[in-house]
matplotlib code that plots the C-alpha trace (Angstrom):
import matplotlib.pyplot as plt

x = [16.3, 16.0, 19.6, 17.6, 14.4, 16.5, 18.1, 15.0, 13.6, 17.0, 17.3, 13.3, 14.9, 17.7, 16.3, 17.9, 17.1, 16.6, 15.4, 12.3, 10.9, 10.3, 6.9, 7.2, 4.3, 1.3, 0.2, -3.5, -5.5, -6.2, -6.9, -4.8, -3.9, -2.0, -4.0, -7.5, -8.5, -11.7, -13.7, -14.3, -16.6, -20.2, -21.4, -19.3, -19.9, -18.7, -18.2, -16.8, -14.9, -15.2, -13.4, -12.3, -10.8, -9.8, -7.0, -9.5, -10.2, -6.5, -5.9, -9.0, -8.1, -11.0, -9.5, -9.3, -12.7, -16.0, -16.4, -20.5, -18.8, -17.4, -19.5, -22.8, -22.3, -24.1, -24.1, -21.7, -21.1, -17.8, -16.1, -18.1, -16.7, -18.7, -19.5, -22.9, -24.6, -26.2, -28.6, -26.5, -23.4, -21.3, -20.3, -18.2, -16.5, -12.8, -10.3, -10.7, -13.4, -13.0, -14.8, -14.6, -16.6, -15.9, -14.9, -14.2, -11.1, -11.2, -9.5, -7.8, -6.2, -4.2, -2.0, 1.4, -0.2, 0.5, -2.2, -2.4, -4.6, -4.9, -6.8, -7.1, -7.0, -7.9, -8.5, -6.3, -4.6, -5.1, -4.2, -5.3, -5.9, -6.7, -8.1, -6.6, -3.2, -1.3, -1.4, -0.1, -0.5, -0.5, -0.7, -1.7, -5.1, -6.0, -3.4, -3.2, -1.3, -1.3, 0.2, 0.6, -1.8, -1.0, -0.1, -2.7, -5.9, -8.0, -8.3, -11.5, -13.1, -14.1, -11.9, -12.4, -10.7, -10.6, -9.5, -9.0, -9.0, -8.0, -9.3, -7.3, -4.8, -2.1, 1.1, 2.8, 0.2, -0.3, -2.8, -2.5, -4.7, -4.8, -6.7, -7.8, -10.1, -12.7, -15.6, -19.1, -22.6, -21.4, -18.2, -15.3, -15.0, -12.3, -12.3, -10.6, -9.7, -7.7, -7.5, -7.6, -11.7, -13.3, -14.4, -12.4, -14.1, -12.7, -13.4, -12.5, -12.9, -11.6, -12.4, -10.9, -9.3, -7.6, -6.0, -3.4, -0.1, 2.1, 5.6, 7.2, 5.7, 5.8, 5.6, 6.7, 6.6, 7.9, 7.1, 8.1, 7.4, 9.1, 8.4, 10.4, 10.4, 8.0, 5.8, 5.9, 7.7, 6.9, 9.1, 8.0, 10.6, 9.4, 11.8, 10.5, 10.5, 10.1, 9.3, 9.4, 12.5, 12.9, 13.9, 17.1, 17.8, 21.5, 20.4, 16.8, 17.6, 14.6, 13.5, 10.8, 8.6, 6.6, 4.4, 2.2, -1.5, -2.9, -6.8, -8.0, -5.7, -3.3, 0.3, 2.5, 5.8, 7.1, 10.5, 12.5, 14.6, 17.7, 17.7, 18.0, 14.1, 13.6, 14.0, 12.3, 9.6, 9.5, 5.9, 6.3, 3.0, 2.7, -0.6, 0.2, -2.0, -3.4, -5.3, -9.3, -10.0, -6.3, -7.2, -10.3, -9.3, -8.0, -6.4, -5.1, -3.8, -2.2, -2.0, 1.2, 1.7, 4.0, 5.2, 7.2, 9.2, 11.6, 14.6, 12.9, 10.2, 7.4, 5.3, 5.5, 3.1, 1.1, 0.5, -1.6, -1.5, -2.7, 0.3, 0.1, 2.4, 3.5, 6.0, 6.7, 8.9, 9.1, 10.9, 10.8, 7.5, 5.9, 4.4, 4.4, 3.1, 4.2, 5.8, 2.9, 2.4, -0.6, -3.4, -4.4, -8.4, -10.2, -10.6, -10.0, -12.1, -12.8, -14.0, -16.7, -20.5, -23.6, -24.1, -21.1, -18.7, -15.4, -16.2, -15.7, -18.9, -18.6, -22.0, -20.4, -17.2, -18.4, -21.5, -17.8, -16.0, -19.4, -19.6, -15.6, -16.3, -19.3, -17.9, -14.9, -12.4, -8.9, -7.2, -8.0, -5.8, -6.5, -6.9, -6.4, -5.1, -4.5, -8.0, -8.8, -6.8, -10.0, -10.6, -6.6, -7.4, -10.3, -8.8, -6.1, -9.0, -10.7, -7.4, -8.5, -4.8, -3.9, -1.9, -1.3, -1.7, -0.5, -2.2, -0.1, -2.7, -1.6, 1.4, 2.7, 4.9, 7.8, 9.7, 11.6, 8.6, 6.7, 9.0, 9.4, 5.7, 5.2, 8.2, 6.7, 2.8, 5.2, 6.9, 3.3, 1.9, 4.6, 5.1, 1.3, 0.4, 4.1, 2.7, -0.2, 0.2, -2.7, -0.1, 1.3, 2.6, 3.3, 1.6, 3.7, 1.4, -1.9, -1.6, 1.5, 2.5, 5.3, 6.1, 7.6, 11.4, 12.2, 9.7, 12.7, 14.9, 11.9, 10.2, 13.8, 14.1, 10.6, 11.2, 14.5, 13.0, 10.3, 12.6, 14.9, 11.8, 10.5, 12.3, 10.0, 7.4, 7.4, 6.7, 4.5, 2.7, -0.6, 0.9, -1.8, 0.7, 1.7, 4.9, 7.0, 6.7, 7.4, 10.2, 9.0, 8.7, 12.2, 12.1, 9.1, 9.1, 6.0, 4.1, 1.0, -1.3, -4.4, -6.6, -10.2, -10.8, -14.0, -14.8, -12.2, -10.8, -12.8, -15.6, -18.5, -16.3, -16.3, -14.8, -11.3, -10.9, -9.4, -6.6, -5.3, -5.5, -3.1, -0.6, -0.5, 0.5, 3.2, 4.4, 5.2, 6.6, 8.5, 10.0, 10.6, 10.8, 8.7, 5.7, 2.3, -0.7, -4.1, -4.7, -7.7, -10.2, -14.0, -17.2, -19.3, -22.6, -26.5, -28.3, -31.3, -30.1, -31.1, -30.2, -30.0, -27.5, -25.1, -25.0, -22.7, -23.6, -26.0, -25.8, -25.2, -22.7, -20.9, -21.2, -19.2, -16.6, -15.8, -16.3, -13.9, -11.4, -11.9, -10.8, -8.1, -6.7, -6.8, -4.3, -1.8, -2.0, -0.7, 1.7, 3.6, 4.0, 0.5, -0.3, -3.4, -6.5, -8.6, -11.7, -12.6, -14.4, -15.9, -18.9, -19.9, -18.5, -18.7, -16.5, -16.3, -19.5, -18.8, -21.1, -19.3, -20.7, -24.3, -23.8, -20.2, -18.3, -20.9, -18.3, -18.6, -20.3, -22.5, -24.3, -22.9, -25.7, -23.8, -26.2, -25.0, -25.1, -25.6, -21.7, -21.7, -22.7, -20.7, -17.6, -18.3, -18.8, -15.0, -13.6, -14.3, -13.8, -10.6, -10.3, -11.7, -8.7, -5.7, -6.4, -8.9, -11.7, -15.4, -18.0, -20.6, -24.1, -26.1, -23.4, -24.9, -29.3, -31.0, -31.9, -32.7, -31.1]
y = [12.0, 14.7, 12.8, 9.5, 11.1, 12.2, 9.5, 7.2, 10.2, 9.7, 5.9, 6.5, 8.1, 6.0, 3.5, 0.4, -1.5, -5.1, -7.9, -9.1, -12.4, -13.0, -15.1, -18.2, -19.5, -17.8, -18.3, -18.0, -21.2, -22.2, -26.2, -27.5, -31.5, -31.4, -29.3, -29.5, -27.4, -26.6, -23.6, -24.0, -20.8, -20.7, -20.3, -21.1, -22.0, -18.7, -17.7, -14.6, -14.3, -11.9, -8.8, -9.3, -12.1, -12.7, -15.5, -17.9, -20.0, -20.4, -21.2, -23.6, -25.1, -24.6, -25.5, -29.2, -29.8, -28.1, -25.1, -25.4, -28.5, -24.7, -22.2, -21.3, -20.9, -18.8, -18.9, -17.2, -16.6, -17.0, -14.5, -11.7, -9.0, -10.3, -6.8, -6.4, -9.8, -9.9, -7.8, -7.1, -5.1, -7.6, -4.8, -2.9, -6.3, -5.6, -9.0, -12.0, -14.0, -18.2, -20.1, -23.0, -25.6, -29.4, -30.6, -33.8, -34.6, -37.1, -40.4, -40.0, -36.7, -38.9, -40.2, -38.7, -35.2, -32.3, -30.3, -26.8, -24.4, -21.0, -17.7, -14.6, -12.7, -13.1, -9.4, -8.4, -11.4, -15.2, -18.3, -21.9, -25.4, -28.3, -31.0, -29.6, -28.9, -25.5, -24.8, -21.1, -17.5, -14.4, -10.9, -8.3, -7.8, -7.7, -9.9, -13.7, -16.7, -20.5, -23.4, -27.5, -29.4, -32.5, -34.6, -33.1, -34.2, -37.3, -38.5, -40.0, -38.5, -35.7, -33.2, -29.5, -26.1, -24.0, -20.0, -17.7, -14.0, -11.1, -7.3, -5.3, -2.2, -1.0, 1.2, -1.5, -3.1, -2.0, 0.0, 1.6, 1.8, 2.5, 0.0, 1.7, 0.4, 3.3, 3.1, 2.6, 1.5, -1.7, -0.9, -0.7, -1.9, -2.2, 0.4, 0.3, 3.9, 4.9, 7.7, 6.4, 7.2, 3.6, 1.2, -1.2, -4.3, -7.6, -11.6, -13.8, -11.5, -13.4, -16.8, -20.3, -22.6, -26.0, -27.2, -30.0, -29.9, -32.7, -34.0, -31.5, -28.3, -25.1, -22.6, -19.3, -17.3, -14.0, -11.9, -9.1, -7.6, -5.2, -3.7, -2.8, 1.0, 0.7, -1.4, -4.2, -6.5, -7.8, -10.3, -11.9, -12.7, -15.5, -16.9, -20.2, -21.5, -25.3, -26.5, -31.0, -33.4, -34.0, -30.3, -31.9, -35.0, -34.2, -36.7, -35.2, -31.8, -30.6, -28.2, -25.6, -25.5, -21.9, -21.8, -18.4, -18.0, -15.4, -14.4, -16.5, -19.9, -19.5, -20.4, -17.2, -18.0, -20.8, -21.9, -24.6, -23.8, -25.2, -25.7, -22.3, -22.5, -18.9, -17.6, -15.5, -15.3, -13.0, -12.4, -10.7, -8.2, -8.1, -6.6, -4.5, -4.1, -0.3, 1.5, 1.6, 4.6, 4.2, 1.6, -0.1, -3.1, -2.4, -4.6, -7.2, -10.2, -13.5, -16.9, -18.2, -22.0, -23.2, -27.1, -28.4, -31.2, -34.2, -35.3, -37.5, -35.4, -36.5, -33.7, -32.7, -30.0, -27.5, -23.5, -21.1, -17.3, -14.4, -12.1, -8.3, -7.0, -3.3, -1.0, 2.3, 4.9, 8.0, 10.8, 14.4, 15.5, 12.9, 9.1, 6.7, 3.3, 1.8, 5.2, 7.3, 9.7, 9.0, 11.3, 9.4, 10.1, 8.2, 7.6, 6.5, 3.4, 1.2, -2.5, -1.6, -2.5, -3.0, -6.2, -8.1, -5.1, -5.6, -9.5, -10.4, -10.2, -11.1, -9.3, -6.1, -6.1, -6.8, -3.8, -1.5, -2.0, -1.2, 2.4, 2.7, 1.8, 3.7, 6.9, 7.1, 6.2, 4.3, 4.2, 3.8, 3.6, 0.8, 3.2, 2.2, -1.5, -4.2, -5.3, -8.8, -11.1, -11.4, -7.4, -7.5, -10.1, -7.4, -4.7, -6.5, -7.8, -4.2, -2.1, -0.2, 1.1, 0.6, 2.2, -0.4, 0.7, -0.9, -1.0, 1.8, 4.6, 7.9, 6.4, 7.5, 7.1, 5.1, 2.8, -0.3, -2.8, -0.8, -0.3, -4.2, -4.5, -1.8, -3.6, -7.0, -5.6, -4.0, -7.6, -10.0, -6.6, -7.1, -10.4, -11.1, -8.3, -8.4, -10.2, -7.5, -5.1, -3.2, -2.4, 0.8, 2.0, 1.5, 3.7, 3.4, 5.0, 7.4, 10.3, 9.1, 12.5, 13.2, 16.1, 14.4, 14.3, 10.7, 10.4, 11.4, 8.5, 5.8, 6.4, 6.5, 3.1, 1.8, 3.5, 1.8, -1.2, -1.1, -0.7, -3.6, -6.0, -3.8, -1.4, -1.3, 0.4, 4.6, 4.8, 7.1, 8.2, 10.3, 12.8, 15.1, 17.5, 21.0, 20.6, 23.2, 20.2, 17.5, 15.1, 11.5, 13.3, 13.4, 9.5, 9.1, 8.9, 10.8, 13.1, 12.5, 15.0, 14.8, 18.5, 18.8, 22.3, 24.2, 20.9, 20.4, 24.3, 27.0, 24.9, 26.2, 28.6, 27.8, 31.0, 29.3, 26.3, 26.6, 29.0, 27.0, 24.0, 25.7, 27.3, 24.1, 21.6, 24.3, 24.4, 20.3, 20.4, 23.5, 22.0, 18.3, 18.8, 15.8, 14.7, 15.5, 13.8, 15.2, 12.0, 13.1, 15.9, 15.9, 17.0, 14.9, 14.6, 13.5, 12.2, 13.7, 16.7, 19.7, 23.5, 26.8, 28.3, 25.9, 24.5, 21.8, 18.4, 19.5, 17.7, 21.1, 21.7, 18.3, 19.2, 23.0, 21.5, 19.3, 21.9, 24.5, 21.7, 20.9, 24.4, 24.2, 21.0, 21.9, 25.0, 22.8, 20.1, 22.8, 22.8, 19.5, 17.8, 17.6, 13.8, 13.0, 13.4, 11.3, 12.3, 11.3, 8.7, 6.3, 5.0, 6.3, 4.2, 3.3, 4.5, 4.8, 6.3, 10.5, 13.6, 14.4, 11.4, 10.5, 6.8, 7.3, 8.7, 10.4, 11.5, 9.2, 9.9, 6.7, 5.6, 2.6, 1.3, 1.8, 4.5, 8.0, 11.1, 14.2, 15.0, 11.6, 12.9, 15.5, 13.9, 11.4, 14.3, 15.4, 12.2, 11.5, 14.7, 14.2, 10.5, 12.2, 15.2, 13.0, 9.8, 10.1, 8.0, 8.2, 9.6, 7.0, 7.9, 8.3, 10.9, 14.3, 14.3, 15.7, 19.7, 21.4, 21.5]
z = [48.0, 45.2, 43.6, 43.7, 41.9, 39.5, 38.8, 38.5, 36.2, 33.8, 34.2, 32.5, 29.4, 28.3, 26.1, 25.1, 21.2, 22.6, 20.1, 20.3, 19.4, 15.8, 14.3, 12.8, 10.3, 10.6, 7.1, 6.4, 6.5, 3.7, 1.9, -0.7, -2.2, 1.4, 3.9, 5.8, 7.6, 9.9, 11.2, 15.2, 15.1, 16.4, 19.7, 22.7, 26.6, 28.5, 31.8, 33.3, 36.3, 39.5, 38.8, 42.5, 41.7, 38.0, 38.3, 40.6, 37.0, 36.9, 40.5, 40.6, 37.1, 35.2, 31.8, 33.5, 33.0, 31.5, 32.5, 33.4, 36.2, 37.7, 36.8, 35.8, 31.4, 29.1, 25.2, 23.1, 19.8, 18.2, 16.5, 18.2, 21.2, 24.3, 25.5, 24.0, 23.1, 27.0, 28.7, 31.5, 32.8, 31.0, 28.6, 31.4, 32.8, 33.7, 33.8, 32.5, 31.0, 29.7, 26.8, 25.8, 23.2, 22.4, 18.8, 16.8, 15.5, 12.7, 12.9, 9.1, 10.5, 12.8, 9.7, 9.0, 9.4, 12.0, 13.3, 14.4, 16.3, 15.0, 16.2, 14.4, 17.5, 21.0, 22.6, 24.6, 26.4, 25.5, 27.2, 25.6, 26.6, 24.4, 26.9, 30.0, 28.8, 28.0, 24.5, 23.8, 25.7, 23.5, 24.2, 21.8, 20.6, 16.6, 15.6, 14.9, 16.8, 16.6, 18.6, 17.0, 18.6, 17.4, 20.5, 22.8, 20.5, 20.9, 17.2, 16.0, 19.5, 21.1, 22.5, 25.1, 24.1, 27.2, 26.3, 28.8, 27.6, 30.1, 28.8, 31.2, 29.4, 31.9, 30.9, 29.4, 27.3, 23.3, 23.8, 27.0, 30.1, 33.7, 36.3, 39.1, 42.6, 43.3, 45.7, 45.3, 46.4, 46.9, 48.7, 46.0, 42.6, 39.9, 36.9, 33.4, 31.7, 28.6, 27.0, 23.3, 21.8, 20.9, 22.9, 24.5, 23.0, 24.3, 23.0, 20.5, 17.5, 14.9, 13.5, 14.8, 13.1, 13.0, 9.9, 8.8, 7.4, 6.2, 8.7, 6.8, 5.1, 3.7, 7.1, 5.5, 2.3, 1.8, -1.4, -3.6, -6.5, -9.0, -12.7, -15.6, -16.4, -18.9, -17.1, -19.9, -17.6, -13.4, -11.5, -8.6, -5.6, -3.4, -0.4, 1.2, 4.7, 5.5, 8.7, 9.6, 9.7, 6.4, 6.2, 8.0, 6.3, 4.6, 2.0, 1.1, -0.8, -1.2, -3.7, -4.7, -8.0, -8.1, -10.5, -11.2, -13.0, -13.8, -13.7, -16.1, -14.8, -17.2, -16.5, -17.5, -15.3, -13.9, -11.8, -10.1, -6.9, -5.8, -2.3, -1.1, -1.6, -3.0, -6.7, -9.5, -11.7, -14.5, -16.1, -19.5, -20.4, -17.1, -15.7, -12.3, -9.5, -9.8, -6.7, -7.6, -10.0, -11.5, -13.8, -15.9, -13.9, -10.2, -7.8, -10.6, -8.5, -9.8, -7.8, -6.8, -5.9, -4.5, -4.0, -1.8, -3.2, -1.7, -3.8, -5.3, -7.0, -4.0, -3.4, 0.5, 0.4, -1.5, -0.5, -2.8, -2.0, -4.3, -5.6, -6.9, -8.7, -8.3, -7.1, -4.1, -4.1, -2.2, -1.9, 0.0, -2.0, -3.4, -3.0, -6.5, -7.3, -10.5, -10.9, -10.9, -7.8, -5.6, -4.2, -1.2, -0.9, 2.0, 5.7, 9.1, 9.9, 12.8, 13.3, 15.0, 14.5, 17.1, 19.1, 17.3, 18.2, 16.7, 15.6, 12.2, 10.4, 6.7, 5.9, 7.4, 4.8, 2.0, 2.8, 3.9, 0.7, -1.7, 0.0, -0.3, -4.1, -4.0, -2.5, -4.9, -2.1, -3.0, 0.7, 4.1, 7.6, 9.7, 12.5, 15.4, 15.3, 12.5, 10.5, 10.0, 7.5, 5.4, 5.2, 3.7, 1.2, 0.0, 0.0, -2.2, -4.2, -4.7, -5.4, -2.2, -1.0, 3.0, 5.3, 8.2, 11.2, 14.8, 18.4, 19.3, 19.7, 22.4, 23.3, 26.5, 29.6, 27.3, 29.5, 28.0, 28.8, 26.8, 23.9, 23.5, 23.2, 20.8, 18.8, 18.9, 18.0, 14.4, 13.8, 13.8, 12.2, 9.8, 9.6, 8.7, 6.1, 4.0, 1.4, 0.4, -2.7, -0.5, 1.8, 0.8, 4.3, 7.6, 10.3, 13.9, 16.0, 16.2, 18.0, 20.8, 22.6, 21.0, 22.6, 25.6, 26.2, 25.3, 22.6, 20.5, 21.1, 21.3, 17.8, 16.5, 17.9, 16.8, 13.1, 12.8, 13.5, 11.0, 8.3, 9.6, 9.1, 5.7, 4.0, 0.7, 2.1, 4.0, 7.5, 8.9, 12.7, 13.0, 14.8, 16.6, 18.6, 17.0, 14.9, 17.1, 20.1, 17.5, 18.7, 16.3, 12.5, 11.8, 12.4, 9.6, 5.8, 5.3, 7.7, 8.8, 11.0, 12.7, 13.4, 14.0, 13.4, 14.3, 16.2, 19.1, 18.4, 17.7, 17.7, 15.7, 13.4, 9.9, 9.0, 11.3, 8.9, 5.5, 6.1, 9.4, 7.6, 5.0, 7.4, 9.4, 6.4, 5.2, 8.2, 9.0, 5.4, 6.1, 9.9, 8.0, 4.4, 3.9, 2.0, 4.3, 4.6, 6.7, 8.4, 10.4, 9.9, 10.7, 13.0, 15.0, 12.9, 14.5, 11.3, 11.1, 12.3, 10.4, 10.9, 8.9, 9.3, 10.0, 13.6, 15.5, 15.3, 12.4, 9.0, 7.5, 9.5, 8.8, 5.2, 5.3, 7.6, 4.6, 2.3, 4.2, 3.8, 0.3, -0.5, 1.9, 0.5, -3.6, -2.3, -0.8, -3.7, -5.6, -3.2, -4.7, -1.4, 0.1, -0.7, 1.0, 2.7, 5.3, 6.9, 10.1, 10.1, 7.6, 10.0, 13.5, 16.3, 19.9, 22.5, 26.2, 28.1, 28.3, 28.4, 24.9, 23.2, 22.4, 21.9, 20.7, 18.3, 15.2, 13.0, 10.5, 7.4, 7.3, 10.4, 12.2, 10.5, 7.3, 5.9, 4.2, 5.8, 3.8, 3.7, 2.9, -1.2, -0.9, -0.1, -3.4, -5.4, -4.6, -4.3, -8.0, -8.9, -7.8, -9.4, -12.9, -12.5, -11.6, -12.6, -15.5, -14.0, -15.0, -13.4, -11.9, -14.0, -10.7, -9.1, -10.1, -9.6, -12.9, -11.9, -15.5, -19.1]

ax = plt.figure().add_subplot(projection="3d")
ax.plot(x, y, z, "-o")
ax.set_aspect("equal")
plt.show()
């Protein structure tokens, strides 16, 4: 017995690098001369099932008909988490829940066109019909998927879309959970627990859409960028993928002509492809995209079309996507775009907001980036998953740099089921955000425990992997373990580090900050001679909470926990490998009912409301500081309050 336990413990470790399955298309919707396309968002018919039983819809065919002809519906809006929109225990509901909505499909789109059915992403599990039939399953939350639809509609008629989405987090799933069956008042009942701190919202969180495309289309394009030394001169890589039979035709060559505007709609590079489908632009007095607070004019982006063309010059199909032009490097101490090093100065975030939850709410983004501006910002991680597609497009928009985070958050237990999910959540991460200037780095995992024994070999496998797909941007984890226990950082490019102290050790001690703070970062350079970012720092904050001196949980106290690390952070830049820091968090957030949270997570320094807290001016004070030091910004007028002359 003890030879087969240890066996089943070793099989445990060894690790094998499968493939996994690579994405096709996924381009963002958007309408050209060739393409429609349609928003099925608003509010949906929904129905949840028994927790007891959460594959009865399935077994008893629901998707075949409307769901009110099984169930009782309710009302419910489209993108939104269904957690919190009723008045009930809906927000705890484990398993799956189904929607579903009717739609017209116009009789014109039934003429030479293909049509396709695309989520931004379904949490955590999705399966789809289109009137009764299987369209597509996905699994992994945050991220987008689509299916052709074309056969399976009723043109010039209406048509049913039935979606199934299943919330449950095991071991295997990206992120992790457990499921367990406890008793109650009732007799037993089925709970879901993780050990990651936000709420596990669950829905269709991101919009719905159908769109057109001609027989045969554009389905991919990949994009690079690069400058001249001096800066004087971009080129623009673009590779093409086609998808439709006359993509096959030996006597149809077709061909690409990319054309490239810049801000104004002016044409400043041009080219024809042979039919390889890729080639080069070169833009002379070029203007690259700078981070916010690095140039008068941040976030610079030029439009790049892109036709599709037959043979004999007939235009197949048209794509648009906006372009910035810039370059990384890296090396063992320091992080450069267009080669000037970076001082990364900005946050952990979350999707997260009250009643919608982690639905896309335009309003809500557009209020998000004004206080990143407004603070002095120029990076944030997408902690703890990928961010919408149109909070990407922004943050190319605004100059606001991002380090792109998977749903990999305090991974554990690594088996081989897991490592192919963890590998597959990196390739659609990948796949969909390649094309971003925003996109400065690629963040692996938050906080996985690292100091296990095959933690070694896996993030070995899952950094290797990340380059194979990207190798133009650094990789990096937010590593929370001490760096003596360490087994994933010699795998990363740049070293992140998450530590909360006088919060979650020594709690209440200001006088415990600055100098651990110091010895910690020398020491992860020291053990990986690497650059090092703080990725996570902070103290849970109750606005309106006032005490002197200082107190936990007390805006004061908020406010010298920042300052302790300001000080701490100015040593260590002098350092010449310290890059970055990120407090901890942008806006309070929900998480998981605990005696440690008063309504969730308060470290932000705005209210989930999106109003300041009082570190909340202190923290703009340094972050342009900082700007006006290394980057030569100006001060915003209203930044200091007149005292005296």
């Amino acid at each position: 017995m003890r030879i087969m336990g240890l066996w089943r413990f070793l099989k445990s470790l060894i690790l094998v690098n499968k493939e996994v399955p690579q994405t096709r298309g996924m381009l963002y919707p958007r309408e050209s001369e060739t393409r429609e396309v349609r928003s099925l968002d608003g509010i949906w018919n929904f129905v949840r099932s028994d927790q007891a039983n959460p594959t009865q819809g399935v077994r008893d065919e629901w998707y075949a008909k409307e769901l009110s002809k099984s169930r009782p519906t309710i009302p419910m809006p489209v993108p939104a988490s269904y957690n919190d929109i009723t008045t009930d225990n809906l927000r705890d509901h484990v398993g799956t829940v189904w929607y579903d909505r009717k739609f017209f499909v116009p009789r014109t789109w039934a003429k030479d066109q293909r049509i396709w059915l695309r989520f931004g992403s379904v949490h955590y599990e999705a399966y789809v019909w289109i009137n009764g039939q299987k369209v597509v399953k996905h699994e992994m939350g945050h991220l987008p998927f689509e299916a052709e639809v074309t056969d399976l509609l009723n043109y010039g008629a209406e048509n049913r879309i039935t979606v199934m989405c299943d919330n449950a987090l095991i071991q295997t799933t990206v992120p992790q959970g457990r499921i367990t069956e406890v008793p109650n008042d009732e007799g037993m009942t089925i709970v879901q627990s993780y050990t990651f701190d936000f709420f596990n919202y669950a829905g269709i969180h991101r919009s719905v859409h159908l769109y057109t495309t001609p027989r045969t289309f554009i389905e991919e394009v990949e994009v690079t960028t690069n400058l001249s030394k001096d800066a004087s001169v971009g080129d623009v890589f673009y590779s093409v993928s086609v998808n439709g039979s006359a993509a096959n035709e030996a006597d149809n060559v077709l061909h690409i002509q990319a054309n490239l505007y810049d801000k104004e709609g002016i044409l400043v590079a041009n080219a024809t492809s042979d039919g390889k489908l890729g080639g080069q632009l070169q833009v002379n007095q070029v203007k690259p995209w700078w981070p916010y607070l690095m140039h008068p004019k941040p976030g610079y982006l030029y439009e790049l079309e892109i036709k599709l063309l037959a043979t004999n010059e007939e235009l197949l199909d048209v794509y648009r996507l906006k372009v910035g032009i810039r370059t990384l490097s890296w090396d063992k101490k320091q992080f450069l775009i267009n080669g000037k090093p970076i001082y990364f100065r900005g946050f952990g975030r979350h999707e997260d907001a009250d009643i919608r939850g982690k639905g896309l709410d335009n309003a809500l983004m557009v209020r998000d980036f004004n206080l990143l501006k407004w603070i002095g910002a120029n990076s944030y991680r997408t902690s703890h998953y990928p961010y919408s597609e149109e909070s990407m497009q922004f943050a190319d928009e605004h100059g606001i740099m991002i380090i792109d985070e998977c749903p990999s958050v305090d991974t554990e237990n690594y088996s081989q089921e897991l490592l192919g999910k963890h590998k597959s959540s990196l390739e659609q991460l990948i796949h969909r955000d390649r094309n971003h200037p925003s996109v400065v780095m690629w963040s692996i995992a938050n906080e996985p425990r690292t100091g296990s024994m095959s933690a070694d070999s896996y993030f070995e496998l899952v950094a290797n992997f990340t380059r194979s797909l990207d190798s133009s941007r650094p990789i990096t984890a937010a590593i929370a373990v001490p760096h003596t226990q360490d087994k994933a950082g010699r795998s990363l490019d740049i070293i992140s580090f998450n530590r909360y102290n006088a919060w979650y050790s020594n709690t209440g001690r200001l006088d415990m900050v600055t100098q651990n703070v110091i010895d910690e970062a020398i020491a992860w350079n020291k053990h990986y001679n690497k650059p090092i970012i703080m990725s996570e720092y902070g103290a849970d904050t109750l606005e309106g909470l006032h005490m002197q001196p200082a107190y936990v949980w007390s805006e004061e106290f908020q406010t010298e926990v920042f300052s302790r690390h300001f000080k701490a952070f100015d040593e260590l830049r002098k350092k010449g490998w310290f890059i970055g820091e990120f407090v901890w968090n942008f806006a309070d957030f929900k998480t998981a009912q605990s005696y440690t949270r008063v309504g969730g997570n308060k470290k932000g320094v705005f209210t989930r409301a999106r109003q300041p807290k009082a570190a909340a001016h202190l923290l703009r004070k340094r972050y342009f500081a900082l700007g006006r030091d290394l980057d030569q910004c100006s001060f915003p007028e209203d930044l200091y309050t007149y005292i005296a002359t």
